[in-house]
GULO-466656 format. One record per atom (N, C-alpha, C): residue in one letter; atom name; x, y negated, z. Coordinates in nm, 4 decimals. Example, Ala and Ser with C-alpha at 12.3 -4.5 7.8 and 13.67 -1.06 7.14 Angstrom:
2
<r resn="A" name="N" x="1.3190" y="0.5690" z="0.7800"/>
<r resn="A" name="CA" x="1.2300" y="0.4500" z="0.7800"/>
<r resn="A" name="C" x="1.3200" y="0.3300" z="0.7800"/>
<r resn="S" name="N" x="1.2850" y="0.2250" z="0.7080"/>
<r resn="S" name="CA" x="1.3670" y="0.1060" z="0.7140"/>
<r resn="S" name="C" x="1.2900" y="-0.0030" z="0.7870"/>
END
This chain:
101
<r resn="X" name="N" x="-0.8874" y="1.4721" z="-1.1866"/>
<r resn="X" name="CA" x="-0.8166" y="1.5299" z="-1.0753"/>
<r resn="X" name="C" x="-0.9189" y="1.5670" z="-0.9683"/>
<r resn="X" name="N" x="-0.9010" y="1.6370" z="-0.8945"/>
<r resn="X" name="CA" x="-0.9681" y="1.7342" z="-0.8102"/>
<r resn="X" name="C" x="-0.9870" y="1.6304" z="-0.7018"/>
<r resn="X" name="N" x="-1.0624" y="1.6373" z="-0.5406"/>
<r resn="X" name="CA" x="-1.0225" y="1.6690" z="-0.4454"/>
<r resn="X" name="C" x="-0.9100" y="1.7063" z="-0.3922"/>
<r resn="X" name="N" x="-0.9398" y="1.8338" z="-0.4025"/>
<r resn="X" name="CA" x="-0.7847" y="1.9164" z="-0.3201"/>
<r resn="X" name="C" x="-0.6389" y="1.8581" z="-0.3991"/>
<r resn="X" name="N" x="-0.6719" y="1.8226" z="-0.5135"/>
<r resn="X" name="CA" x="-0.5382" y="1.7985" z="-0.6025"/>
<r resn="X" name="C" x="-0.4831" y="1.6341" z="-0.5394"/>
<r resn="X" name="N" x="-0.5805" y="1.5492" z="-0.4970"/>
<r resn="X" name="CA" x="-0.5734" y="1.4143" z="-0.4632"/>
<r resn="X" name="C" x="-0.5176" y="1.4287" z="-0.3106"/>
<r resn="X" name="N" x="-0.5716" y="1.4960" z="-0.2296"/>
<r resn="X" name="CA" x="-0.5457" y="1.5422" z="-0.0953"/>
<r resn="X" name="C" x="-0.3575" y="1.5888" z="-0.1004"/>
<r resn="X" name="N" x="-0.3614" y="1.6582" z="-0.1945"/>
<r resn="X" name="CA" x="-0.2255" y="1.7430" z="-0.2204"/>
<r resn="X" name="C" x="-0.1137" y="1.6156" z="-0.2696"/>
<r resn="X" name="N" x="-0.1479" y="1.5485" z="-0.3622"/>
<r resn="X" name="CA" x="-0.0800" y="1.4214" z="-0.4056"/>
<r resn="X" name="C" x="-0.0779" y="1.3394" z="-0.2396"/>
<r resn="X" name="N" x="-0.1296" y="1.3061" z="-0.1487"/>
<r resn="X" name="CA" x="-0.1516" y="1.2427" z="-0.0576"/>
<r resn="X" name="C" x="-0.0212" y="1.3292" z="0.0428"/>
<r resn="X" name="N" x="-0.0280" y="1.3897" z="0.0729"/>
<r resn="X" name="CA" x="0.0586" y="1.5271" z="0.1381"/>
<r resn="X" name="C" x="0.1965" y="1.4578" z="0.1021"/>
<r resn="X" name="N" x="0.2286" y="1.5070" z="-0.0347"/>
<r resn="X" name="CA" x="0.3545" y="1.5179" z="-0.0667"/>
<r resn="X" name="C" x="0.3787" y="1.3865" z="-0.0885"/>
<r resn="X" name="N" x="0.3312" y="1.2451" z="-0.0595"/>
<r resn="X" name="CA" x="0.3941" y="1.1541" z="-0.0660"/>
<r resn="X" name="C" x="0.3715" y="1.0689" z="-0.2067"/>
<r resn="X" name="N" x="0.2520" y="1.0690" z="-0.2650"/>
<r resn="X" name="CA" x="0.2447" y="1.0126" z="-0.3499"/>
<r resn="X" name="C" x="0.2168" y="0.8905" z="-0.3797"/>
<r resn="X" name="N" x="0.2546" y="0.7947" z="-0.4065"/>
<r resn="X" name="CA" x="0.1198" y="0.6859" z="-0.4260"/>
<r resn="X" name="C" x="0.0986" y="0.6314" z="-0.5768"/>
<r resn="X" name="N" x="-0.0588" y="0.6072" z="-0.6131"/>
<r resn="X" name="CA" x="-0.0595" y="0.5947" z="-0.7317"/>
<r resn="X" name="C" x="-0.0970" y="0.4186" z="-0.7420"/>
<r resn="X" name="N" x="-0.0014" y="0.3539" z="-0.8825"/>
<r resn="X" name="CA" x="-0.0747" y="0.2232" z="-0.8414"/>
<r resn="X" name="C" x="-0.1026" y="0.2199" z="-1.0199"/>
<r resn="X" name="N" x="-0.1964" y="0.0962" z="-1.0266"/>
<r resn="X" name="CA" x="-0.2536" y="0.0903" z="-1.1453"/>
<r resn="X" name="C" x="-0.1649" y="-0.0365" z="-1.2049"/>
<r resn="X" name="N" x="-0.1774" y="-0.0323" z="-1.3384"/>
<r resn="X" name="CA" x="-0.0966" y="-0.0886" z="-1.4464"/>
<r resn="X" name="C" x="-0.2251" y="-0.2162" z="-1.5399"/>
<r resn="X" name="N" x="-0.2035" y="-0.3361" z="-1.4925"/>
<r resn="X" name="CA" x="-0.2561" y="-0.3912" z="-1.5816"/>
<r resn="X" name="C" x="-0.2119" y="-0.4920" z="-1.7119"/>
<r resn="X" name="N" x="-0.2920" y="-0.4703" z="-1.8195"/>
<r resn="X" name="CA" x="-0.2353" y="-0.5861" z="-1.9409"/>
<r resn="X" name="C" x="-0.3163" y="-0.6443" z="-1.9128"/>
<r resn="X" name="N" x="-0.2384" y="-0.7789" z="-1.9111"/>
<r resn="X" name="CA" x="-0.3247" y="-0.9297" z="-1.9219"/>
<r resn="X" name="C" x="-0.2263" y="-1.0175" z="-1.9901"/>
<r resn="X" name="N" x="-0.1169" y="-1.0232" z="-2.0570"/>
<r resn="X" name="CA" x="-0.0137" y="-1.0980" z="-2.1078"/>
<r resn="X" name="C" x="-0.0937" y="-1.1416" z="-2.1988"/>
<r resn="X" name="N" x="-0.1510" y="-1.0651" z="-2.2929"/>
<r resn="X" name="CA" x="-0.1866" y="-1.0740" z="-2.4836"/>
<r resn="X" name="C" x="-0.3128" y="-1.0499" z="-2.4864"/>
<r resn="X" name="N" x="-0.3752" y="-1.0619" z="-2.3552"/>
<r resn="X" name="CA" x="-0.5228" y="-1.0165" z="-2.3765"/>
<r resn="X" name="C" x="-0.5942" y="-1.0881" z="-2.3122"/>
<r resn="X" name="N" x="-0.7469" y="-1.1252" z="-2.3866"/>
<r resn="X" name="CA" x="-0.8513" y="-1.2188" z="-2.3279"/>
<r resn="X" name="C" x="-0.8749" y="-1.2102" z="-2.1786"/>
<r resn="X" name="N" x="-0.9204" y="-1.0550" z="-2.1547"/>
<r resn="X" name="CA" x="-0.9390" y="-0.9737" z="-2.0192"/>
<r resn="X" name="C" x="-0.8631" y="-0.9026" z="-1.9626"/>
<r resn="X" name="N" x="-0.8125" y="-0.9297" z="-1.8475"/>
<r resn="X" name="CA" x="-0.6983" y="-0.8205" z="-1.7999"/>
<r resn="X" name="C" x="-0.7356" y="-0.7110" z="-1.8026"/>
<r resn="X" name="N" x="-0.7029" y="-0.6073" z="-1.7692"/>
<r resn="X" name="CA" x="-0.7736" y="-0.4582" z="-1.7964"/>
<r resn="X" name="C" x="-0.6662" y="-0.3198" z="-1.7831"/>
<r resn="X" name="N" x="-0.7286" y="-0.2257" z="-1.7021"/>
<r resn="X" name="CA" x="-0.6338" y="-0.1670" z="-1.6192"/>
<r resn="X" name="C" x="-0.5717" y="-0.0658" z="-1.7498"/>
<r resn="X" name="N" x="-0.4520" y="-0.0139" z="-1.7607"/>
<r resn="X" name="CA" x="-0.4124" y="0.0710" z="-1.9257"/>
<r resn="X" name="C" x="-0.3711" y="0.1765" z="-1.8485"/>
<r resn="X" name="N" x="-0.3339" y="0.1892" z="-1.7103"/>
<r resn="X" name="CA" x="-0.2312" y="0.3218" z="-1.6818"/>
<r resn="X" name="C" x="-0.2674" y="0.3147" z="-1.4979"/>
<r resn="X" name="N" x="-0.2609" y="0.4592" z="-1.4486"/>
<r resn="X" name="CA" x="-0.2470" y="0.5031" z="-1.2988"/>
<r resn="X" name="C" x="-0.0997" y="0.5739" z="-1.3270"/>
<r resn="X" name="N" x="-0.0119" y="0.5317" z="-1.2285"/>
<r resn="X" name="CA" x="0.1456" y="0.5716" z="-1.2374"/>
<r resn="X" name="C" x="0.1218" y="0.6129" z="-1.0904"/>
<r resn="X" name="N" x="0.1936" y="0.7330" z="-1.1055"/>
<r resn="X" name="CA" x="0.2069" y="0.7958" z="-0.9408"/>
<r resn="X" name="C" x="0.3322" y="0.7454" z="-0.9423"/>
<r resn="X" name="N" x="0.3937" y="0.7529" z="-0.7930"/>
<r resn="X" name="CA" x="0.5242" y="0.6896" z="-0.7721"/>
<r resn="X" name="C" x="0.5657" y="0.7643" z="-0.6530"/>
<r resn="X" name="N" x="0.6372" y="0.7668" z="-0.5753"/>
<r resn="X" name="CA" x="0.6920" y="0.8369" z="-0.4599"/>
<r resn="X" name="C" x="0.6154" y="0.7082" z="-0.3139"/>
<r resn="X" name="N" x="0.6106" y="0.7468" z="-0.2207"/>
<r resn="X" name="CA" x="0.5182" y="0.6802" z="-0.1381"/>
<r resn="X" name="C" x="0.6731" y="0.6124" z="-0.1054"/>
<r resn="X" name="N" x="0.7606" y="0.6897" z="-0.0568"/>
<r resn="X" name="CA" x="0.8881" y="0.6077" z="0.0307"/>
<r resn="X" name="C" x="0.9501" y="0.5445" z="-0.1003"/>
<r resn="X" name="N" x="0.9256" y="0.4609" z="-0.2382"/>
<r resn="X" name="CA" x="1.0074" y="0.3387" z="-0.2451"/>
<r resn="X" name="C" x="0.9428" y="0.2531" z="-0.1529"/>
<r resn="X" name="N" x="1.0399" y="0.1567" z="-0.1998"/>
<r resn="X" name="CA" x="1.0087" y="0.0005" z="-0.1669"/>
<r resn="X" name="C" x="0.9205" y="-0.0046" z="-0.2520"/>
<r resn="X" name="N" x="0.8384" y="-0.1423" z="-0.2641"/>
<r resn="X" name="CA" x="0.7321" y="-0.1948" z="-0.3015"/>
<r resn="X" name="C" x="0.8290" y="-0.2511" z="-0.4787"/>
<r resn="X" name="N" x="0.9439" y="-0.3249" z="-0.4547"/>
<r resn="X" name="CA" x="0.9940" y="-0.3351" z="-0.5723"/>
<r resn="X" name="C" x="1.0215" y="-0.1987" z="-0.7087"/>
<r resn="X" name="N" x="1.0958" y="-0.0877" z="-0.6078"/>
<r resn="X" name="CA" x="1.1580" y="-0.0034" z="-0.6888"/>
<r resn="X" name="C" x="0.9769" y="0.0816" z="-0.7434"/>
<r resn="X" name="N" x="0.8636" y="0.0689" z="-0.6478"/>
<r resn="X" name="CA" x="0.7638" y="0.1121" z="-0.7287"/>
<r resn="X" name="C" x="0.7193" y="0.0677" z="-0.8285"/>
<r resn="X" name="N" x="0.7388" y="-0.0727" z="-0.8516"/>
<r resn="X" name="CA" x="0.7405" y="-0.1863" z="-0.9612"/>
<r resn="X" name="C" x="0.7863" y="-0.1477" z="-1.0648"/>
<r resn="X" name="N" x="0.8860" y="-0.1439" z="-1.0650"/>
<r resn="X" name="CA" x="1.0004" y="-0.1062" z="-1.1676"/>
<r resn="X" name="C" x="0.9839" y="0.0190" z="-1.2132"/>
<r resn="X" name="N" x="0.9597" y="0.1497" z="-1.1543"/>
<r resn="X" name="CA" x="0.9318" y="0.2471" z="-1.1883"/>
<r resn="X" name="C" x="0.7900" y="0.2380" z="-1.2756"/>
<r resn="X" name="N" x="0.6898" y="0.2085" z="-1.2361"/>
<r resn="X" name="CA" x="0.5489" y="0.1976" z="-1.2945"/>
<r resn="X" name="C" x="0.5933" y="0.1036" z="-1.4411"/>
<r resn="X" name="N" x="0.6917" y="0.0054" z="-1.4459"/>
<r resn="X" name="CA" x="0.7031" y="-0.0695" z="-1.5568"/>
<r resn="X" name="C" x="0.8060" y="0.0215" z="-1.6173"/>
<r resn="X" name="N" x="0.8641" y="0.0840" z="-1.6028"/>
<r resn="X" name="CA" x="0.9855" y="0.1731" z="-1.7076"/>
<r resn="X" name="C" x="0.8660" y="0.2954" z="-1.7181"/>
<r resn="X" name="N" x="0.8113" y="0.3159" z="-1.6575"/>
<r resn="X" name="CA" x="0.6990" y="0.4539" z="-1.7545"/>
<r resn="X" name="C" x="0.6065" y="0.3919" z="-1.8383"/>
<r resn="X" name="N" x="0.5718" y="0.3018" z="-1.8374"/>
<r resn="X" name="CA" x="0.4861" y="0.2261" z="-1.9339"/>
<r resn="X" name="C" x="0.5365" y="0.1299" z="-2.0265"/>
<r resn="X" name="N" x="0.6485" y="0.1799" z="-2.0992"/>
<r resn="X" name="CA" x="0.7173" y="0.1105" z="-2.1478"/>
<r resn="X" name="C" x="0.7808" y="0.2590" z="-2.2862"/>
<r resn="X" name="N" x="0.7446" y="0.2563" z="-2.4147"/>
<r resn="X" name="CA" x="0.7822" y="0.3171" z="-2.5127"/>
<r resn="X" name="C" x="0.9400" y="0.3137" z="-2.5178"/>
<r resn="X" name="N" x="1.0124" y="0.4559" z="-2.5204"/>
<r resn="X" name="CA" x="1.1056" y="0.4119" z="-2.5442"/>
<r resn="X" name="C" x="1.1838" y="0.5136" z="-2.6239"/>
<r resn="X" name="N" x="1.1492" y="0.6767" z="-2.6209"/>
<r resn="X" name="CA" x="1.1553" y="0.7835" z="-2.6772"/>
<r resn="X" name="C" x="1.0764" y="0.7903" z="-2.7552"/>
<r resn="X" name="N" x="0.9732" y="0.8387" z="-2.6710"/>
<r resn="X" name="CA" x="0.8084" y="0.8909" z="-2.6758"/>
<r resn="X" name="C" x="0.7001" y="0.7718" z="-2.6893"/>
<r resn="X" name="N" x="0.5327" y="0.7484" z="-2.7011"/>
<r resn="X" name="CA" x="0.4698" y="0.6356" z="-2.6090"/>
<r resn="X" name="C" x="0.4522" y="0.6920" z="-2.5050"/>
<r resn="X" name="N" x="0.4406" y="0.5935" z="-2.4061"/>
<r resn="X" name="CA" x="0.5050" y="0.6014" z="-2.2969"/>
<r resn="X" name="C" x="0.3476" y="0.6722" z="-2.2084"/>
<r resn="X" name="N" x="0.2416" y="0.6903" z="-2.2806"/>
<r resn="X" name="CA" x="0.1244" y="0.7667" z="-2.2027"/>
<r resn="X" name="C" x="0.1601" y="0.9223" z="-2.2074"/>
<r resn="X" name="N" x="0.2883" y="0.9645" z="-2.2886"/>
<r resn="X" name="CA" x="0.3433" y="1.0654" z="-2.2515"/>
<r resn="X" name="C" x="0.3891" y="1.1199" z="-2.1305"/>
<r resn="X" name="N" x="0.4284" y="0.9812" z="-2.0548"/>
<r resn="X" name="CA" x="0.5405" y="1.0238" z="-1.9319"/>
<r resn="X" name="C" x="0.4727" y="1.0912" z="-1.8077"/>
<r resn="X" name="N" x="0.5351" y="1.2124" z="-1.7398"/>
<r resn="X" name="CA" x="0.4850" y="1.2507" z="-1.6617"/>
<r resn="X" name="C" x="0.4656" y="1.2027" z="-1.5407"/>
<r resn="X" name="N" x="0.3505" y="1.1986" z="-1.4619"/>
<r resn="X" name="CA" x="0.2771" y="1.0847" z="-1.3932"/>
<r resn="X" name="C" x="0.2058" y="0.9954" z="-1.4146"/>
<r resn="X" name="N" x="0.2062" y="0.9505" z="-1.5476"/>
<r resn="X" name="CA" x="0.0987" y="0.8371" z="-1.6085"/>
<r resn="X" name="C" x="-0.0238" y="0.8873" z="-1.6755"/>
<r resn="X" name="N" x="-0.1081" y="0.8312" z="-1.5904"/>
<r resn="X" name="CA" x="-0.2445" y="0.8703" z="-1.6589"/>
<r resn="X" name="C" x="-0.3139" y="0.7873" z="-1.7552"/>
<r resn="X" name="N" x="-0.2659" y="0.7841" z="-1.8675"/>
<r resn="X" name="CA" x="-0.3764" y="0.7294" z="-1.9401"/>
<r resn="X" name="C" x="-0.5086" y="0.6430" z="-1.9083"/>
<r resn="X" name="N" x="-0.5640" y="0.5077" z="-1.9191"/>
<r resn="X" name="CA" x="-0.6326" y="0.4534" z="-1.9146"/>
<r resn="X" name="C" x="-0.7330" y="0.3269" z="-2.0056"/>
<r resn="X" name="N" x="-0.6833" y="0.3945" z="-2.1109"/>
<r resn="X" name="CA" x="-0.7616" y="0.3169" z="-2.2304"/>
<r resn="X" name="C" x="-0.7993" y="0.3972" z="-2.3367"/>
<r resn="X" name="N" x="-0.9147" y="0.3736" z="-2.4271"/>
<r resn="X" name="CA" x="-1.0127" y="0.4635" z="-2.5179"/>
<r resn="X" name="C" x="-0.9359" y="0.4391" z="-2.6370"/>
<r resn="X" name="N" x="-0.8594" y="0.3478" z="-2.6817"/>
<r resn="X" name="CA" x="-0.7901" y="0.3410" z="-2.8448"/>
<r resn="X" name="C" x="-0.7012" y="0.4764" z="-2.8325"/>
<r resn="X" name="N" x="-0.6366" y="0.4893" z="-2.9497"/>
<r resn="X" name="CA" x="-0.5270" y="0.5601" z="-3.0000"/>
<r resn="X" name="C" x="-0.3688" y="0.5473" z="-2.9712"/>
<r resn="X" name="N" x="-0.3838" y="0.4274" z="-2.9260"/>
<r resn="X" name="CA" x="-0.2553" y="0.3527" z="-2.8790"/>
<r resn="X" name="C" x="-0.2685" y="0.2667" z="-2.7913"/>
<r resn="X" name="N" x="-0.1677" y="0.1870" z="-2.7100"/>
<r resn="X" name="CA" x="-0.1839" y="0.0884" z="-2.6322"/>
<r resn="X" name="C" x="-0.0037" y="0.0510" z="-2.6118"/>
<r resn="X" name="N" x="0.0067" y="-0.0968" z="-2.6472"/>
<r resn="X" name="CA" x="0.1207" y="-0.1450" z="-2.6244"/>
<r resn="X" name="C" x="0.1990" y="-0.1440" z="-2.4863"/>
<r resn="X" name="N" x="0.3326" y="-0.1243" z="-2.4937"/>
<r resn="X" name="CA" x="0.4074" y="-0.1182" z="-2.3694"/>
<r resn="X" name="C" x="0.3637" y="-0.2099" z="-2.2681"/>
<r resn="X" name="N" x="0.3447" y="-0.2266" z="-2.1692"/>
<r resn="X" name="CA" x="0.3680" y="-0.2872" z="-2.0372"/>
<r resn="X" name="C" x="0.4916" y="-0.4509" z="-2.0552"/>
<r resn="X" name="N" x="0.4252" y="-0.5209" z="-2.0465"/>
<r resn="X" name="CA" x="0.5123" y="-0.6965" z="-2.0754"/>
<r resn="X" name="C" x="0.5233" y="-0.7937" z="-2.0194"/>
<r resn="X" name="N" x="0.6037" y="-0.8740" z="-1.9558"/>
<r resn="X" name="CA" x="0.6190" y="-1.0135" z="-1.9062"/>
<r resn="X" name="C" x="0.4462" y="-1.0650" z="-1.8930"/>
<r resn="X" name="N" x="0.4269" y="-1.0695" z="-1.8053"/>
<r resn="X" name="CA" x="0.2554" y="-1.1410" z="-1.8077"/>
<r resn="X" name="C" x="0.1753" y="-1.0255" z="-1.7358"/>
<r resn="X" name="N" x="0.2047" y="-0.8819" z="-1.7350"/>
<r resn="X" name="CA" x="0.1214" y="-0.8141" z="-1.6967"/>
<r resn="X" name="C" x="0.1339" y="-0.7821" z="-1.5443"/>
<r resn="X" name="N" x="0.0237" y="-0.6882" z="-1.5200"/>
<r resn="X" name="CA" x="0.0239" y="-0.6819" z="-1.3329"/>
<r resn="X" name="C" x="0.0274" y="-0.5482" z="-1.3110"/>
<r resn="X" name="N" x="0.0706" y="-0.5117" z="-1.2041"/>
<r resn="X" name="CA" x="0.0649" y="-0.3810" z="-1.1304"/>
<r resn="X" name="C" x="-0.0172" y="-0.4263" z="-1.0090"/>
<r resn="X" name="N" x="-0.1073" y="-0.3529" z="-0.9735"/>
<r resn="X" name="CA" x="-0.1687" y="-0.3427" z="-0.8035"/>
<r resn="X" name="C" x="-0.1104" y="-0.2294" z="-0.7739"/>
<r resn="X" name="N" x="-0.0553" y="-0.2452" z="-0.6083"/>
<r resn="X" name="CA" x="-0.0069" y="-0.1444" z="-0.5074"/>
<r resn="X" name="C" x="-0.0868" y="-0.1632" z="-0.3973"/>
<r resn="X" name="N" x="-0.1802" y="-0.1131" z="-0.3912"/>
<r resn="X" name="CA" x="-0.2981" y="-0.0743" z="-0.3071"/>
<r resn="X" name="C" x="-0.3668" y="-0.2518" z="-0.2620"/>
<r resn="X" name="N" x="-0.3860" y="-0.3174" z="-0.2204"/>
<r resn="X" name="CA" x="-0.4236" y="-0.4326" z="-0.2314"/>
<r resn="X" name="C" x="-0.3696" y="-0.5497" z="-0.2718"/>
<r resn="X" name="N" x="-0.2087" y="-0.5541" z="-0.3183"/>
<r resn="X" name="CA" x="-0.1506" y="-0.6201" z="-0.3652"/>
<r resn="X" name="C" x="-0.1266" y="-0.6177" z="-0.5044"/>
<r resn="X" name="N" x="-0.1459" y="-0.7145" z="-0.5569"/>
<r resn="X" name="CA" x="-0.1292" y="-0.7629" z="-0.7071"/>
<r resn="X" name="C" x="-0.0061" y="-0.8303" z="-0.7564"/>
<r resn="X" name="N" x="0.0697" y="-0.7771" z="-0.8175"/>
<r resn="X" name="CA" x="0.2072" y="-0.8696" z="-0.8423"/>
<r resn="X" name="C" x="0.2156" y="-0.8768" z="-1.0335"/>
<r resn="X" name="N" x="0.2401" y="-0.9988" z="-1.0419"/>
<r resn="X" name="CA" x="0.2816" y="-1.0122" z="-1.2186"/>
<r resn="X" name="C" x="0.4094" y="-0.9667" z="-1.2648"/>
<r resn="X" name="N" x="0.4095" y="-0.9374" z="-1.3748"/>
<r resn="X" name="CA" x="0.5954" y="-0.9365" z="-1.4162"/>
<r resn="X" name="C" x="0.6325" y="-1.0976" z="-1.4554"/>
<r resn="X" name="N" x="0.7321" y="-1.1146" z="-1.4143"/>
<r resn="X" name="CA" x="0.7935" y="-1.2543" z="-1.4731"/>
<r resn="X" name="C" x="0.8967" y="-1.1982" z="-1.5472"/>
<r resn="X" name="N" x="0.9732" y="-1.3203" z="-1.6093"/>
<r resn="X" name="CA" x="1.0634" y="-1.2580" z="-1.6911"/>
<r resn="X" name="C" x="1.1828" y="-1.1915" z="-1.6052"/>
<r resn="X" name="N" x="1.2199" y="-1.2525" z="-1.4585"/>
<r resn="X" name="CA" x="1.3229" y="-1.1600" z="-1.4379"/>
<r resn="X" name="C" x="1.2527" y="-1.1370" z="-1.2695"/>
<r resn="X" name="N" x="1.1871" y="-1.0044" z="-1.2790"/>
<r resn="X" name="CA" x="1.1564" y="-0.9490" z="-1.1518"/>
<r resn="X" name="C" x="0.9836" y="-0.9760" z="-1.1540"/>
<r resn="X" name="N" x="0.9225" y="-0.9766" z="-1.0209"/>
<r resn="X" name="CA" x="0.7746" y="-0.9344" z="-0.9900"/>
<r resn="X" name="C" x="0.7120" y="-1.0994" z="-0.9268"/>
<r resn="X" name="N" x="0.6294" y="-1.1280" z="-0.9178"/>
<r resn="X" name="CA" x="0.5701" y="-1.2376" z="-0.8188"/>
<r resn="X" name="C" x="0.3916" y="-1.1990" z="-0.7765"/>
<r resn="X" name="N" x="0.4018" y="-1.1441" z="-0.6291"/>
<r resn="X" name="CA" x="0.2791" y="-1.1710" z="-0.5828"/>
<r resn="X" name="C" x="0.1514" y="-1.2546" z="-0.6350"/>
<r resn="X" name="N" x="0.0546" y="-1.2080" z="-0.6818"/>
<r resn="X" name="CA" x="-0.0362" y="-1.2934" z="-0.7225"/>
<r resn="X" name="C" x="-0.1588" y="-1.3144" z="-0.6017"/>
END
């Protein structure tokens, strides 16, 4: 992505937060950048970033807004154990909802 294209995402209200697996894996490690709308809440960005990273048609590095962030061929859905950061905050998935880490 550009400059001007990041500037332009910034404009219209974007915010991008990163997607990490650490449930099933030695090293946590970032798999996905999910843009999201700047005006949710901090939850509904949660939830959104975890329903695009989540196979359910398509794999889910299809969905528009998700950028791809791992070198394999594949990469498993987004799971109970894993984290999203929203700009300095780190939250896990639990089984029902998010918890600040």
């Amino acid at each position: 992505m550009s400059k001007i294209d990041a500037l332009m995402k910034t404009y219209e209200g974007v915010d991008t937060v990163s997607v990490i697996h650490a449930a099933f894996d030695e090293t946590p490690h970032v798999v996905a950048m999910v843009e999201v709308s700047a005006k949710m809440s901090t939850n509904e960005k949660l939830e959104k970033a975890f329903m695009l990273t989540n196979s359910i048609n398509d794999a889910w590095w299809n969905n528009e807004g998700v950028t791809p962030m791992f070198g394999d061929k594949g990469c498993r859905s987004t799971s109970v154990g894993d984290m999203i950061l929203i700009g300095t905050e780190k939250y896990k998935c639990d089984s029902m909802g998010w918890s600040l880490v």
